[in-house]
C-alpha positions in Angstrom: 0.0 0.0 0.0 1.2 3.5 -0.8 2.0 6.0 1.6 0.8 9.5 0.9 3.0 12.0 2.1 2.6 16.0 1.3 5.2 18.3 0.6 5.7 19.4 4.5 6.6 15.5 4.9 3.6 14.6 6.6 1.3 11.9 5.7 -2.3 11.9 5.4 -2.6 9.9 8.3 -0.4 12.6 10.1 -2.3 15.4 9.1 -5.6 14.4 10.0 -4.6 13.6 13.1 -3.5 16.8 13.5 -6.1 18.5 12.6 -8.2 16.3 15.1 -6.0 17.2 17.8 -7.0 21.1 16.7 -10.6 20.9 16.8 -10.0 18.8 20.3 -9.7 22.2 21.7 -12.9 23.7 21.9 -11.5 27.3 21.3 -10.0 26.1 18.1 -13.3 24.7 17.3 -15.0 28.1 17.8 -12.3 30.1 15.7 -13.0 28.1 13.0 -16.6 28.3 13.6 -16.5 32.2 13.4 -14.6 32.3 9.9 -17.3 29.3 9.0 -20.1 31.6 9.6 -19.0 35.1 9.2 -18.1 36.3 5.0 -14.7 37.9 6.4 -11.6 35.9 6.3 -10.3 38.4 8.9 -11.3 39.2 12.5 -9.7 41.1 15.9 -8.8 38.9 18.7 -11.9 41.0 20.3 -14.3 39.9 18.2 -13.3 36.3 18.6 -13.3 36.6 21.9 -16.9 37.9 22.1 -18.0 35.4 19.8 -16.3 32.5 21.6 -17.7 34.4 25.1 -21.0 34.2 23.3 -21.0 30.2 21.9 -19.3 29.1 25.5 -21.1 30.8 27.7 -23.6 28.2 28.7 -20.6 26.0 29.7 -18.3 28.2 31.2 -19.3 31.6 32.1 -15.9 33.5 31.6 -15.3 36.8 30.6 -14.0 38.1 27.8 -10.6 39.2 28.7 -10.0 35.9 30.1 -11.1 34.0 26.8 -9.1 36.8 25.0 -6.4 35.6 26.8 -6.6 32.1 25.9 -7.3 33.0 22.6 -3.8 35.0 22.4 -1.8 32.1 24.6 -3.1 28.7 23.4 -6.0 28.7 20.2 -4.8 31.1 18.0 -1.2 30.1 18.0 -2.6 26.5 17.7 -4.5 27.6 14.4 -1.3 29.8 13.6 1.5 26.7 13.6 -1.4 24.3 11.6 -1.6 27.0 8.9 -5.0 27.3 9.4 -4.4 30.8 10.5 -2.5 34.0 10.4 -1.8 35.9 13.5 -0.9 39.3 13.7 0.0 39.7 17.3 0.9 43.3 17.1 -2.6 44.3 15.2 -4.3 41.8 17.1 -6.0 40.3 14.0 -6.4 36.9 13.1 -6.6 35.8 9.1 -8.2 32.7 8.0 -6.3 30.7 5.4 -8.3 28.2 5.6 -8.3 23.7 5.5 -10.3 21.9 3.2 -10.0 18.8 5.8 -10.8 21.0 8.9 -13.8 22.6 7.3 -15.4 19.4 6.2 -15.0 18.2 9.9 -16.4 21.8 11.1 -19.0 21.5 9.1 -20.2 18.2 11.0 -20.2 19.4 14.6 -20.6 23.5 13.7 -24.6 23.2 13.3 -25.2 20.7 16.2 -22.3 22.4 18.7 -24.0 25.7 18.2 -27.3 25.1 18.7 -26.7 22.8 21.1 -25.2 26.1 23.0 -27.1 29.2 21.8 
């Protein structure tokens, strides 16, 4: 059986996994939730970090500095290193490059996930 293997030396296999492992973190999840939903492929860590306030509120009532926060120290960066993302930590905006993997996947548990909180 043949191995596929992409041109940053990770197989298919590899990948997915990695891209499981992102939307194993529900901020991650959420991110790419907002660029699924919204027409703009770029957004400030603010508006994330309302919209994330917004979705996880039901779950864990947390303010919006501190989601901000964990935005700017653990999702983002996530989304950032997969390539997913562009982060601009000095303008605070985050630009979505996009996955075709991760959206199909989004689009499985988006609709149900966010109903299932709103």
């Amino acid at each position: 059986m043949q191995r596929n293997v992409s041109l940053d030396g990770r197989s298919d296999s590899e990948r997915l996994d990695g891209e499981l492992s992102l939307l194993a973190v529900a901020e991650c999840r959420y991110v790419c939730y907002y660029f699924g939903r919204n027409s703009d492929d770029e957004a400030t860590l603010g508006e994330l970090a309302e919209y994330v306030r917004r979705l996880d509120a039901p779950r864990v009532p947390d303010s919006r500095a501190r989601i901000a926060a964990r935005l700017h120290h653990l999702a983002v960066p996530k989304l950032d290193e997969a390539g997913v993302v562009a982060y601009d930590e000095e303008g605070n905006t985050v630009t979505y490059r996009g996955s075709q993997t991760l959206e199909s996947l989004v689009a499985v548990t988006a609709d149900d996930e966010c109903d299932a909180l709103a």
